[in-house]
One Martini backbone bead per residue (centre of mass of N, CA, C, O) as a GRO file, in nm:
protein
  374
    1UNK     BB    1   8.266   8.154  13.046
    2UNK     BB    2   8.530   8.297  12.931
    3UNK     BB    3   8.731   8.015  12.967
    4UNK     BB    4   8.519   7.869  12.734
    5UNK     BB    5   8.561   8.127  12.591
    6UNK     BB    6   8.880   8.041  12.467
    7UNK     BB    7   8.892   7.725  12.466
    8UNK     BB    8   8.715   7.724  12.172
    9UNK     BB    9   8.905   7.919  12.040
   10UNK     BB   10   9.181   7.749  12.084
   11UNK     BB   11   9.015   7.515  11.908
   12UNK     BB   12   8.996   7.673  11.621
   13UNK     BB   13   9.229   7.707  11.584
   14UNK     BB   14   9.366   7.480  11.559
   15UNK     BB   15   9.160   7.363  11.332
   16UNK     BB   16   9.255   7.575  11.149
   17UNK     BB   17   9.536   7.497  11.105
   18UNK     BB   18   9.522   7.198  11.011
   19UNK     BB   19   9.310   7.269  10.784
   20UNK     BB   20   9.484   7.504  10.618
   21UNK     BB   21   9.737   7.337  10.579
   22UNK     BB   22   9.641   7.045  10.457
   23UNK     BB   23   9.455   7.190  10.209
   24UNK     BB   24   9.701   7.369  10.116
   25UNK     BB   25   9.944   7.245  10.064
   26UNK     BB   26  10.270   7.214   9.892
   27UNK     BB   27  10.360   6.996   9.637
   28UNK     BB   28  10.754   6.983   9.654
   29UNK     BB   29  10.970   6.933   9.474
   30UNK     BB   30  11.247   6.807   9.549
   31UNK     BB   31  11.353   6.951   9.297
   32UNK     BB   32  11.423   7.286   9.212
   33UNK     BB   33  11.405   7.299   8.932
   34UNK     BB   34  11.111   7.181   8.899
   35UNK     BB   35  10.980   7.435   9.082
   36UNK     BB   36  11.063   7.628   8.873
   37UNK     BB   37  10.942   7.554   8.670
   38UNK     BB   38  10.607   7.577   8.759
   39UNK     BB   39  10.646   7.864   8.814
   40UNK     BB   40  10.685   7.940   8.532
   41UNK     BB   41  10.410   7.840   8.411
   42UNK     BB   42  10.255   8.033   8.589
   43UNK     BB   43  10.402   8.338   8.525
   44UNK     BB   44  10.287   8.460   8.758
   45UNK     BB   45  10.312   8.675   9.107
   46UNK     BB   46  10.101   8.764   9.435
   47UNK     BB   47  10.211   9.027   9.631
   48UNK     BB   48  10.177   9.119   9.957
   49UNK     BB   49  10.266   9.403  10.138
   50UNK     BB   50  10.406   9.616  10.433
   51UNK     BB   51  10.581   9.750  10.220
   52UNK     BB   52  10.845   9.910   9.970
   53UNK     BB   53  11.110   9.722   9.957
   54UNK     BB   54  11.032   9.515   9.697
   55UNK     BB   55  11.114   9.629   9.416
   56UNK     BB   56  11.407   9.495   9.356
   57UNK     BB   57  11.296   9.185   9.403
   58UNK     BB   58  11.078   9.165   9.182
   59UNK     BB   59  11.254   9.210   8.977
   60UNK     BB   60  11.507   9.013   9.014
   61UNK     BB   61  11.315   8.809   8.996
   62UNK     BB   62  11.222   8.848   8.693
   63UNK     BB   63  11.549   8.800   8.595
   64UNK     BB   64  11.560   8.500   8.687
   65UNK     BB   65  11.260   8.361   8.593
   66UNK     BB   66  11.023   8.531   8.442
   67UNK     BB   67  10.850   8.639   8.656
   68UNK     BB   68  10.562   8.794   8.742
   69UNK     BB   69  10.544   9.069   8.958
   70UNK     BB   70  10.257   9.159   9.162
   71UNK     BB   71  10.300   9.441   9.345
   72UNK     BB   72  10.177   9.536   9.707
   73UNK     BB   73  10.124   9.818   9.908
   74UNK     BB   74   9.984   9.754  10.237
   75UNK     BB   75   9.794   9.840  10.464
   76UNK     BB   76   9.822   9.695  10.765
   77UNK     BB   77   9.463   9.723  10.806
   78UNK     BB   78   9.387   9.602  10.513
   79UNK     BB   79   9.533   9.351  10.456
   80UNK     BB   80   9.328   9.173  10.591
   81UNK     BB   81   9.071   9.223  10.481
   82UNK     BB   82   9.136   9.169  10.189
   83UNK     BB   83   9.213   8.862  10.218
   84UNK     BB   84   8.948   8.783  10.337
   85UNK     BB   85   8.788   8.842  10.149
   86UNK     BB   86   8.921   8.718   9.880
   87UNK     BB   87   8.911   8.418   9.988
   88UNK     BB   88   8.655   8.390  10.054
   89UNK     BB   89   8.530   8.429   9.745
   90UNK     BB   90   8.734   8.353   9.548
   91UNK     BB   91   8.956   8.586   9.489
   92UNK     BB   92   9.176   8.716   9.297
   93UNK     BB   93   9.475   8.755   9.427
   94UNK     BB   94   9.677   8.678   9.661
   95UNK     BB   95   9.972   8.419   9.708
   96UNK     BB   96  10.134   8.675   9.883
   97UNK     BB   97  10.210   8.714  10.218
   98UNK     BB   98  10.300   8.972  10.434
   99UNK     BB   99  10.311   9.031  10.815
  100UNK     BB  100  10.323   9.215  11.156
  101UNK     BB  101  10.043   9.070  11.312
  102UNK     BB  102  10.000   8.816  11.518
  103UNK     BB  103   9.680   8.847  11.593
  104UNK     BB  104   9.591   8.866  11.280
  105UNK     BB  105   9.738   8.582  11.189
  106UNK     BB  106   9.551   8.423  11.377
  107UNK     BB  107   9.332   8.491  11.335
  108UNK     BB  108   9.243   8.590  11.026
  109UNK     BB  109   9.417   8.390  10.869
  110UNK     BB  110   9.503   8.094  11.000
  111UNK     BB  111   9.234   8.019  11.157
  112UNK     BB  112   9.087   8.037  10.859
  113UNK     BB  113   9.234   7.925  10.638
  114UNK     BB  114   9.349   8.147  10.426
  115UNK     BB  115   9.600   8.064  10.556
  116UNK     BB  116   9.949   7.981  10.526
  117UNK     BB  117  10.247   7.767  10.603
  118UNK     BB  118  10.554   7.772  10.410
  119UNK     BB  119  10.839   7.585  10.397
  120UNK     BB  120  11.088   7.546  10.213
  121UNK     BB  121  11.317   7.341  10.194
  122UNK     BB  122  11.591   7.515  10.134
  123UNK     BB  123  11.492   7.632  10.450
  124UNK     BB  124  11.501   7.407  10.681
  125UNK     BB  125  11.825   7.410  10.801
  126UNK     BB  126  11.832   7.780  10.838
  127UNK     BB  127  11.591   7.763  10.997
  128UNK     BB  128  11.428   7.758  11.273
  129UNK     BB  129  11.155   7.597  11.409
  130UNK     BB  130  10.999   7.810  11.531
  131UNK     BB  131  11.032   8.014  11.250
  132UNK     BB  132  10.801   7.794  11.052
  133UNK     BB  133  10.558   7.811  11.246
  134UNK     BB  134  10.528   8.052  11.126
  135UNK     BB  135  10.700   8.223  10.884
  136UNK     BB  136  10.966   8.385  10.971
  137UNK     BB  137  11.169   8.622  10.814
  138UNK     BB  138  11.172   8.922  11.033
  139UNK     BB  139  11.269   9.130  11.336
  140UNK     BB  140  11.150   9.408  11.456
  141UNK     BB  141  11.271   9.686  11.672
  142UNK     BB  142  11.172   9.799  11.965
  143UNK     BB  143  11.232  10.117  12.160
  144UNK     BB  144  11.405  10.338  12.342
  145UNK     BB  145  11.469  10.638  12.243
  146UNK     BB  146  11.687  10.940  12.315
  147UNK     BB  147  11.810  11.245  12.429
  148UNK     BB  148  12.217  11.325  12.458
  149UNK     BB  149  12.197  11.665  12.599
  150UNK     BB  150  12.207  11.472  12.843
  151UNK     BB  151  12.423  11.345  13.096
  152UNK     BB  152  12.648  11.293  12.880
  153UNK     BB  153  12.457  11.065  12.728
  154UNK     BB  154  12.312  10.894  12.899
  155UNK     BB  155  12.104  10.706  12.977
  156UNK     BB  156  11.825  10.750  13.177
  157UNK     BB  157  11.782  10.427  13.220
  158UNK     BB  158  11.797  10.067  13.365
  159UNK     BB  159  11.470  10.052  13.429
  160UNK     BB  160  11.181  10.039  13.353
  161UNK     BB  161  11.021  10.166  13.621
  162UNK     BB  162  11.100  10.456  13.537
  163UNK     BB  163  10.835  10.489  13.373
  164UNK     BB  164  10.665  10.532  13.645
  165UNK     BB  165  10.785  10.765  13.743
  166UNK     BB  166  10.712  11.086  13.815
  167UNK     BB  167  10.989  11.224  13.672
  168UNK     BB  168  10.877  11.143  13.353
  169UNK     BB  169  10.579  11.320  13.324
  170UNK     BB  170  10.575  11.402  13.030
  171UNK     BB  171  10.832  11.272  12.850
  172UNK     BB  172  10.737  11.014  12.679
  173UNK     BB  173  10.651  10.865  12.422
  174UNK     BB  174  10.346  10.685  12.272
  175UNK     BB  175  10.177  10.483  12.066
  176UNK     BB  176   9.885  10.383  11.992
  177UNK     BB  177   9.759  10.055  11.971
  178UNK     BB  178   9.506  10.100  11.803
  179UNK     BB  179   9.736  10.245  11.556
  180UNK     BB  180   9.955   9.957  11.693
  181UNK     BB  181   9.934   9.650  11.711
  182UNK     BB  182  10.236   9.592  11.828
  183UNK     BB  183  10.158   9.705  12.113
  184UNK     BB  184   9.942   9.520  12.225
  185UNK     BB  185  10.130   9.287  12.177
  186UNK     BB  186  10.363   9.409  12.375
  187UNK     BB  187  10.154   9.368  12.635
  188UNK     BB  188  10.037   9.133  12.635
  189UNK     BB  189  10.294   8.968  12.732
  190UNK     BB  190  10.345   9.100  12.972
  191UNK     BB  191  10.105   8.915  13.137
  192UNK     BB  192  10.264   8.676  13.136
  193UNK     BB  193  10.465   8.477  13.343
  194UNK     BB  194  10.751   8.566  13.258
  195UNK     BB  195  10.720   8.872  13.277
  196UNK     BB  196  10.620   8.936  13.547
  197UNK     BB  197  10.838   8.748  13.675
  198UNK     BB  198  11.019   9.031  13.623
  199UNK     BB  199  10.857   9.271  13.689
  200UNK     BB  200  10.862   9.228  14.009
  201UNK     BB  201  11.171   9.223  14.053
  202UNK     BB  202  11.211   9.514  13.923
  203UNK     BB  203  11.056   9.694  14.128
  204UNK     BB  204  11.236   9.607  14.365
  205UNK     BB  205  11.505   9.713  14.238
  206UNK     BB  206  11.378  10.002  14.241
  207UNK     BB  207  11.154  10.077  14.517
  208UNK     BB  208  11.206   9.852  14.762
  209UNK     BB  209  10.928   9.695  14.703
  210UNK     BB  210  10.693   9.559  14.700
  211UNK     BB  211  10.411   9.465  14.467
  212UNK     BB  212  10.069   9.586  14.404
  213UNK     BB  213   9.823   9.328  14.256
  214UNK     BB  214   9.573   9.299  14.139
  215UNK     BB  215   9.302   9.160  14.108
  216UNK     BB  216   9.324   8.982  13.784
  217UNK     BB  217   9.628   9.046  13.798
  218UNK     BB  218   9.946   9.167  13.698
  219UNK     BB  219  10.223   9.315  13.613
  220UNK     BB  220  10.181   9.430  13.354
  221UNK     BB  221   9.952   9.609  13.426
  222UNK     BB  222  10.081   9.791  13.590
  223UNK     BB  223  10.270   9.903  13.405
  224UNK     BB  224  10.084   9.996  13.195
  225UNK     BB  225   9.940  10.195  13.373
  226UNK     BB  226  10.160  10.370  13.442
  227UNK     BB  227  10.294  10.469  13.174
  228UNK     BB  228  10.077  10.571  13.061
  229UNK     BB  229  10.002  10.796  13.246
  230UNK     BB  230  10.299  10.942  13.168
  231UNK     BB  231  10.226  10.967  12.870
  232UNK     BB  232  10.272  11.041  12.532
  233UNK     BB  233  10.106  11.091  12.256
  234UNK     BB  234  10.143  10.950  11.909
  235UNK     BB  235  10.078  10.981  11.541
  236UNK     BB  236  10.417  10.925  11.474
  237UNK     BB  237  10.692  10.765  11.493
  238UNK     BB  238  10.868  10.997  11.322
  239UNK     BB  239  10.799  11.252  11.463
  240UNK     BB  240  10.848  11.163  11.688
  241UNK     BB  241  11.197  11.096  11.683
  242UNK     BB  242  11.243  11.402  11.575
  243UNK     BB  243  11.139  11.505  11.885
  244UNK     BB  244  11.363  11.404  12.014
  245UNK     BB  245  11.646  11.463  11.873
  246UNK     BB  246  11.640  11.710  11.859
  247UNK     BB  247  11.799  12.030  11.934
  248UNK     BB  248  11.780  12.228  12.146
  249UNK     BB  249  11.636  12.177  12.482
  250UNK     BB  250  11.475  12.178  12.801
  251UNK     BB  251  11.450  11.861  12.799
  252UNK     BB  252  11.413  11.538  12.831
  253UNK     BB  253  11.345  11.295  12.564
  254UNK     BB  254  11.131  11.024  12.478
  255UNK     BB  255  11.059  10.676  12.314
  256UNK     BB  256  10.880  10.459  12.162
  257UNK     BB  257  11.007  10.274  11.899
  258UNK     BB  258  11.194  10.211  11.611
  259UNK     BB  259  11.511  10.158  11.549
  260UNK     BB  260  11.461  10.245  11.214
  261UNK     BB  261  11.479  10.583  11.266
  262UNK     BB  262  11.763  10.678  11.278
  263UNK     BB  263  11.784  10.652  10.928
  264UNK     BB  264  11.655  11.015  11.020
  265UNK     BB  265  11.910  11.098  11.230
  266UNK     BB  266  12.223  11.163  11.101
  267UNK     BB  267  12.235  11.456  11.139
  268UNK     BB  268  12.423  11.624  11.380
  269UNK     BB  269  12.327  11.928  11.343
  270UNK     BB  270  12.011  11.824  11.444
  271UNK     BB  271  12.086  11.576  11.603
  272UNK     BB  272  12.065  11.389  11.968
  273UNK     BB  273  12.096  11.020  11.970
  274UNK     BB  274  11.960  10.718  12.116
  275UNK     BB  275  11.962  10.411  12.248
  276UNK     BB  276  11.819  10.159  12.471
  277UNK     BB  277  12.018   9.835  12.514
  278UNK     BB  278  11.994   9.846  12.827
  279UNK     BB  279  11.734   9.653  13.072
  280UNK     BB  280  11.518   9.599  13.285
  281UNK     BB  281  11.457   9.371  13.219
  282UNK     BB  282  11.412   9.526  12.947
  283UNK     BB  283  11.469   9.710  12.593
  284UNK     BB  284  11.243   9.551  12.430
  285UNK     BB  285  11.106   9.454  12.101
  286UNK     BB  286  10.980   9.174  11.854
  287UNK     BB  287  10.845   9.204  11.551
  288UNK     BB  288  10.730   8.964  11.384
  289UNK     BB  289  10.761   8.891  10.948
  290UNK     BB  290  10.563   8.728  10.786
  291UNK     BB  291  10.511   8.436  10.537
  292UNK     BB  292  10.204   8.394  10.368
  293UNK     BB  293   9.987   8.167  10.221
  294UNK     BB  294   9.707   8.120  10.011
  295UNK     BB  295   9.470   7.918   9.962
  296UNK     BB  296   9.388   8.051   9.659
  297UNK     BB  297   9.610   8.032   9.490
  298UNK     BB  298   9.695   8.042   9.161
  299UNK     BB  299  10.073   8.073   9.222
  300UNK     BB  300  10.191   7.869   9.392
  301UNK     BB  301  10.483   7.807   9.316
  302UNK     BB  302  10.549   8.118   9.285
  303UNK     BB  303  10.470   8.170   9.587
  304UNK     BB  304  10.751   7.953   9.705
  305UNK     BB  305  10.957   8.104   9.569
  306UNK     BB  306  10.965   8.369   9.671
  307UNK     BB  307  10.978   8.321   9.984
  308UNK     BB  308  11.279   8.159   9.873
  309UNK     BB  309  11.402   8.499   9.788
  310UNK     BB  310  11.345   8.649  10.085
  311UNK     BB  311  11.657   8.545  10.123
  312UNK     BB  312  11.807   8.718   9.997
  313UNK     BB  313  12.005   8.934   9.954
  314UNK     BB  314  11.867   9.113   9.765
  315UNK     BB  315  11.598   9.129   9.983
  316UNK     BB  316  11.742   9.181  10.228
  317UNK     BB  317  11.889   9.469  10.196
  318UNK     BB  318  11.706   9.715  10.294
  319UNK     BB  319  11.746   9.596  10.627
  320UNK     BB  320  12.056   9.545  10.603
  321UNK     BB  321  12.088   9.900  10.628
  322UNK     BB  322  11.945   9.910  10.918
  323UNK     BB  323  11.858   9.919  11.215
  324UNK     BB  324  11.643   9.625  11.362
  325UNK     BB  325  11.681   9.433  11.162
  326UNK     BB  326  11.619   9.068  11.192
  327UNK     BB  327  11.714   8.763  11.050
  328UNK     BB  328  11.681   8.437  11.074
  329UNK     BB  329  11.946   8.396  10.894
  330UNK     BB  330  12.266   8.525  11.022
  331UNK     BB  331  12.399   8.578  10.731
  332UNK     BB  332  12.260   8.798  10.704
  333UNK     BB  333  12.274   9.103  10.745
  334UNK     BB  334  12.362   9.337  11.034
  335UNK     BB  335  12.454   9.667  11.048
  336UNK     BB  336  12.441   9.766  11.382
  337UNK     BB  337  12.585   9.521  11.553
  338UNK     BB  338  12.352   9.344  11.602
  339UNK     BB  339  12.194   9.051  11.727
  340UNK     BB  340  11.937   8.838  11.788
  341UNK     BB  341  12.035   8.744  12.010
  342UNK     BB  342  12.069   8.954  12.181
  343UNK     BB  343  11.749   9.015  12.205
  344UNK     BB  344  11.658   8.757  12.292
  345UNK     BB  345  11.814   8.864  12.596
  346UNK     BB  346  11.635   9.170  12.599
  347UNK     BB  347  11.340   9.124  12.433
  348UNK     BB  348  11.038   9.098  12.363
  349UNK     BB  349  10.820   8.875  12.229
  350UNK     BB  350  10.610   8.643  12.034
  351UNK     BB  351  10.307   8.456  12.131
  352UNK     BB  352  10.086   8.410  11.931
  353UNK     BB  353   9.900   8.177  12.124
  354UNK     BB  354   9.874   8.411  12.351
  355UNK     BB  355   9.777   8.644  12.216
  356UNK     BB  356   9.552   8.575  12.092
  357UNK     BB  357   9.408   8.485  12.393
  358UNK     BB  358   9.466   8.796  12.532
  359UNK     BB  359   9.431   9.082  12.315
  360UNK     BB  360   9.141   9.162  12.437
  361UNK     BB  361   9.207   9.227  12.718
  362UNK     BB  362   9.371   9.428  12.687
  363UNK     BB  363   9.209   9.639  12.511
  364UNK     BB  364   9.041   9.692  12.754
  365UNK     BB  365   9.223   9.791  12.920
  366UNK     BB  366   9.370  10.021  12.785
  367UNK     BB  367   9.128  10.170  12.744
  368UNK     BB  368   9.035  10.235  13.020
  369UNK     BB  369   9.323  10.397  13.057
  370UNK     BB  370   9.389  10.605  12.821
  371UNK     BB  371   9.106  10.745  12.810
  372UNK     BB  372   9.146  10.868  13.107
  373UNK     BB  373   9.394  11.037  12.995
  374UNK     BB  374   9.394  11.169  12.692
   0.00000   0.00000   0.00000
């Protein structure tokens, strides 16, 4: 019964999509300038994003096009109600939307028809095709921070199996994935095929002895469930990161987090911090943030122009000047010195429908293994 329901939503999900993309796509003029007229004639644009960094890209774009930009900074779990409730009843709301999870953007916005997903002509041949449908803007990268105030700086660990070790319980924190829908997204993936038989072979390497894995299950819920087991809790990524990097601790500390916290921990007579960025199978996670539009946008047209502006210098300046952000487009900076290739061989990544498919059983693990144990 469950894998014919998993089917029918397979199932609708695609017919979402079909559906969605083929009676909502924008017929885009050839020519640029001709987009460019029809989103004038339009004359402004309203963007939801989960960021708030886009107030300088909206000015900007404002005073090249002349178009006004209502931008709204919407939290990450509000953005889904509004946009489907706006939609679904077809009132005036958003015409673009910014969003980075992909459980939710395929089953709330896409699979329903609410948005869809347009690449701009002019950015068809600087994107890669994986990353068009839905339109990927940039990747953000969690993995694990940790305190360099012990054993010379060295990372502590070079298997991820060690967050299972003993010696480590209640060493590191994880925030809840309830309230951090990219960590389920994360957790999730581990469960597939390619991640479990990764992480297999890393036990191996690890603890010198084969896994052994319950029936009905992968390597991924064994990690997962030894790790939160040995996990503290943390309501807030931001509090996490300064309290492993403080100095003066009488004990190593880490945790996972966004690499993008560095850029609040940077005074040396404070804090003593690095990033864990090699490790067995994986020493990261990629949580793509796209761009989609909805389904009954008002000003169609500027909000494929805007779309295809969130790719300028100018827009993705905020991103390009932290740890962890990397742009699709390669040529836009990347100021920590890594590049996206470099984690695509490092990292697990977001099989939006690999997770669509499987984020309700990980929940439902997660949940039964983390409040037995919190």
């Amino acid at each position: 019964m469950k894998k014919l329901l998993v089917l029918v939503m397979v199932l609708c999900l695609c017919l979402g999509l079909t559906a969605g993309t083929a009676a909502s796509a924008i017929d885009e003029p050839v020519d640029h300038d001709e987009l460019v007229a029809l989103a004038q004639a339009e004359g402004s644009v309203v963007v939801y994003a989960i960021t708030s960094r886009l107030t300088e890209a909206a000015a900007a774009f404002e005073a090249e096009y002349g178009i006004k930009v209502e931008y709204s900074n919407v939290k990450d779990k509000e953005i889904y109600t509004k946009v489907t409730t706006e939609v679904s009843g077809n009132t005036a709301g958003a015409d673009v939307v910014v969003v980075h999870d992909s459980y939710r953007v395929q089953s709330q916005l896409l699979a329903t028809g609410y948005c869809f997903s347009q690449t701009p002509n002019s950015l068809k041949d600087l994107i890669a095709a994986e990353y068009q449908d839905p339109l990927v803007w940039y990747f953000g990268l969690k993995l694990f921070l940790y305190n360099t105030e012990f054993d010379g700086g060295v990372p502590p660990f070079t298997n991820i199996w060690a967050v299972t070790d003993p010696k480590w319980s209640g060493s590191y924190y994880f925030k809840d994935a309830n309230s951090e829908g990219g960590n389920f997204n994360f957790l999730t993936m581990l469960t597939n095929d390619e991640w479990s038989g990764k992480l297999t072979a890393a036990y191996k390497a690890y603890y010198g002895r084969d896994i052994e894995i319950p029936d009905g299950q992968t390597a991924g819920h064994v990690w997962t469930k030894l790790f939160l087991e040995n996990s503290i809790g943390a309501d807030s990524e931001t509090t996490m990161a300064k309290d492993i990097a403080v100095k003066g601790q009488n004990k190593q500390w880490f945790g996972w987090t966004a690499f993008s916290k560095l850029r609040a921990l940077t005074d040396t007579t404070q804090y003593a911090v690095d990033a864990i960025t090699d490790c067995d199978p994986f020493s990261s996670y990629l949580q793509p943030c796209y761009i989609l539009i909805t389904s009954n946008a008002k000003h169609p047209y500027a909000a494929l122009l805007w779309a295809e502006y969130m790719y300028t210098d100018v827009a993705w300046a905020p991103y390009g000047e932290e740890s962890g952000s990397y742009n699709v487009i390669s040529t836009l900076v990347h100021s920590d010195g890594f590049t996206l290739d470099y984690w695509l061989d490092n990292a697990v990544v977001d099989d939006p429908i690999f997770i669509y498919e499987n984020r309700y059983d990980m929940e439902e693990y997660y949940n039964e293994v983390y409040y037995s144990g919190h």
